[in-house]
C-alpha positions in Angstrom: 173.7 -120.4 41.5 177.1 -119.8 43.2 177.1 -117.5 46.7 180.3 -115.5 47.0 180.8 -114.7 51.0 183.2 -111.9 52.3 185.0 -112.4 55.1 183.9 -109.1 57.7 186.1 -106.1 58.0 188.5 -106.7 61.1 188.4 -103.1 62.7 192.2 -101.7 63.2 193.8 -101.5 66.3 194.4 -97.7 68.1 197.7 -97.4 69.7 198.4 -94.2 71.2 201.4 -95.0 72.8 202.1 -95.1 76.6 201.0 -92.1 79.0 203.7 -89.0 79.4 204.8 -87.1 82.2 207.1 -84.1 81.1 208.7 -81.4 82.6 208.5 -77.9 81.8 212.6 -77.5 81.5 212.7 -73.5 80.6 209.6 -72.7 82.8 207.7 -70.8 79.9 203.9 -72.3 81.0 204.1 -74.8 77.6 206.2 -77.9 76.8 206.1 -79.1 72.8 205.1 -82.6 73.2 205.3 -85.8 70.6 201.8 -87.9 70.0 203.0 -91.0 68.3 200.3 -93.5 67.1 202.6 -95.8 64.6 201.9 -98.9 66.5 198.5 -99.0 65.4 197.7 -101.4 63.5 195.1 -103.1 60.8 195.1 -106.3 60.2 193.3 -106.6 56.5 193.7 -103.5 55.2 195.1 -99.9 56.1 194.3 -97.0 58.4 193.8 -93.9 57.1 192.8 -91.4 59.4 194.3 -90.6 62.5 192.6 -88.0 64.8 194.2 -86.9 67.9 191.8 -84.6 70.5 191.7 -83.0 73.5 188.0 -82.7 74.9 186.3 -81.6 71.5 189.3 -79.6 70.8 191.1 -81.6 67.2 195.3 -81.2 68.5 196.1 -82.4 64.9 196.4 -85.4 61.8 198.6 -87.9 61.0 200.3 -90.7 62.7 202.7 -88.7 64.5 202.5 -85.0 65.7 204.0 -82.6 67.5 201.9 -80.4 69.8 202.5 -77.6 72.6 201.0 -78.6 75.8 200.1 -76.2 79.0 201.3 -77.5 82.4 199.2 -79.6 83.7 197.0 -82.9 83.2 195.6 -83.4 79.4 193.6 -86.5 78.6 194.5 -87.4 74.9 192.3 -89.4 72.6 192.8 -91.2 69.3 190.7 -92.1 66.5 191.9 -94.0 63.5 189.8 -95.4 60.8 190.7 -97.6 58.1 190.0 -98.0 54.5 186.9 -100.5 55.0 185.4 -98.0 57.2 186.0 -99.4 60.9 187.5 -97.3 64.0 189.0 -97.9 67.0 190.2 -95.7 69.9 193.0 -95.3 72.4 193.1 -92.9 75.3 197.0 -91.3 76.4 196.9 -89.4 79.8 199.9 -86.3 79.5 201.1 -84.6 82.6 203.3 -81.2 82.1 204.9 -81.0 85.0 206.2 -77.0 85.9 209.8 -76.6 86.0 211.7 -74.3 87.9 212.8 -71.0 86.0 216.5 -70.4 85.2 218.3 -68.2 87.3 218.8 -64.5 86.5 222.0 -63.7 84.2 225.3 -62.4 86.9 226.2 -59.8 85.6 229.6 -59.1 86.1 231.0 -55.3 87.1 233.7 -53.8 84.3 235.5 -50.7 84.7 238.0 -49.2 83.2 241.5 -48.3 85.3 243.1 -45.2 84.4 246.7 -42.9 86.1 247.5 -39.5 86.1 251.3 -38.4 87.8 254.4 -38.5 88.2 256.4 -41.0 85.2 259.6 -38.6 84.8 261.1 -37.1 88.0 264.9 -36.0 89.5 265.9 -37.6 92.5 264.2 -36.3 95.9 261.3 -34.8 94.5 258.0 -35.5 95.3 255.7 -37.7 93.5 252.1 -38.4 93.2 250.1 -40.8 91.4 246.0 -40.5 91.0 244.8 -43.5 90.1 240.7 -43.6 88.4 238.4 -46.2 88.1 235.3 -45.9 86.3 232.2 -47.5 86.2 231.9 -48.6 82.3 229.2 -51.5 83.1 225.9 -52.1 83.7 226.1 -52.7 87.4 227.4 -51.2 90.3 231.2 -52.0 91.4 230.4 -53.0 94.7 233.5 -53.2 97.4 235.5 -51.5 94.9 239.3 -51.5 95.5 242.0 -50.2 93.8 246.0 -50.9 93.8 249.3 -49.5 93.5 252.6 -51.0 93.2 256.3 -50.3 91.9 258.3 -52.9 90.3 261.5 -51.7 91.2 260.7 -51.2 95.1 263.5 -49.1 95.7 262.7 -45.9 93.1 260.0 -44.6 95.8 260.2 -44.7 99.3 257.5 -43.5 101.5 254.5 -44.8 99.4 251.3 -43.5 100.8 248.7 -45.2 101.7 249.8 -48.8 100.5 249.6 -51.1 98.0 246.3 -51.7 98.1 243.2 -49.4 99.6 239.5 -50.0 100.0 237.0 -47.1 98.6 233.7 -46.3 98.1 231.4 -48.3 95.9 230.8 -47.3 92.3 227.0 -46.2 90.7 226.9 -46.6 87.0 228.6 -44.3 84.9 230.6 -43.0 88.2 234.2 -43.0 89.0 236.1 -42.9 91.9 239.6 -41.7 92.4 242.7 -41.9 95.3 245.9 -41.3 95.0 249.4 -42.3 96.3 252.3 -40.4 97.2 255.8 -40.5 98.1 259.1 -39.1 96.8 262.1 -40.0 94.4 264.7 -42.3 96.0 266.5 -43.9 93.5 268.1 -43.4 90.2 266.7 -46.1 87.8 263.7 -47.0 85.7 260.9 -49.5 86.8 256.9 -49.9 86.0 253.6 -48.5 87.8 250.8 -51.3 87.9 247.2 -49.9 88.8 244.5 -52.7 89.2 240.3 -52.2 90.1 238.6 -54.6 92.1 235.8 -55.5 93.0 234.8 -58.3 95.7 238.6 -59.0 95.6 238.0 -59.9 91.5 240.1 -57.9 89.3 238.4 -55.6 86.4 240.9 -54.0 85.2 244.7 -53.2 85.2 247.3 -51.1 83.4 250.9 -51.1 83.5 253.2 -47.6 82.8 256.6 -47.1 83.7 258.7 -44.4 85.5 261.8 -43.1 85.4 264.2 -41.6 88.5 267.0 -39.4 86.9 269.5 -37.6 89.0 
């Protein structure tokens, strides 16, 4: 009579890879985290099962998953089986560390710059120009500012109250307005430019032109 021995199932090894400690990069309470078990190993024959939990809680299959995480500690364990029926464990400790939330959007003021006045005049007349700038954003147009200047210096003389003025800051959807005077100097032609500020940043600008006939 001939006695055929088996050699004994080797059980497989669990390898749940090395402990974690993440952060929590856009601050939303859950970070989506990798559980790799593809070192594991079985020596004479093949694992498979691969269980991943979380208390009695199954996080998912398979040799590697991909699973959202809270903040905070989470004690990770895996099973694997193999083909002859054997298990092993390994025990992963994740930390989800809390990150610190973005800071708000700037939101940046826009406006929209706008003349009426004087572009056609005779020498020695009188000339105003009313300069608007509305509030066409979301946000107020805080130390709001607006400017005046002629290109061709010598068309107006007397220009009232300078090129550039300070005035009072603007709600949404409001406008304020100024204007400048002065009178007709010089024949010749030249440009206007209007510009609105705010904090000293430009919003807007618009260039027109005048002319000073005799």
């Amino acid at each position: 009579m001939r006695v055929i021995s088996s050699a004994a199932n080797i059980a497989p090894i669990a390898n749940a890879g090395p402990d974690q400690s993440i952060t929590d990069d856009n601050a939303d309470g859950v970070v989506t985290v990798t559980l790799d078990a593809s070192a594991s190993t079985d020596a004479d024959g093949l694992i498979v099962d691969y269980i991943w939990r979380e208390g009695t809680t199954i996080l998912g299959t398979g040799s590697v998953i991909n699973v959202p995480l809270a903040v905070g500690v989470h004690n990770i364990l895996l099973q694997v089986n193999d083909n002859n029926g054997s298990g092993a464990q390994d025990a992963i400790v994740l930390t989800v560390n809390p990150g610190s939330a973005p800071p708000p959007p700037t939101t940046v003021p826009q406006g929209a710059i706008s003349m009426t006045g004087t572009t056609v005049t005779q020498r020695g007349n009188d000339v105003t120009f009313s300069v608007i700038l509305t509030n066409t954003g979301s946000t107020a147009i805080t130390q709001a500012q607006l400017a005046l200047t002629v290109s061709n210096g010598n068309l107006i003389k007397g220009l009232q109250p300078g090129a550039i003025i300070a005035v009072a800051d603007i709600p949404v959807g409001g406008s304020v307005t100024h204007s400048w005077t002065g009178s007709a100097d010089k024949e010749g032609s030249g440009n206007i430019a209007i510009e609105g500020l705010s904090n000293g940043v430009s919003i807007d600008t618009m260039l027109t032109s005048i002319t000073v006939t005799k």
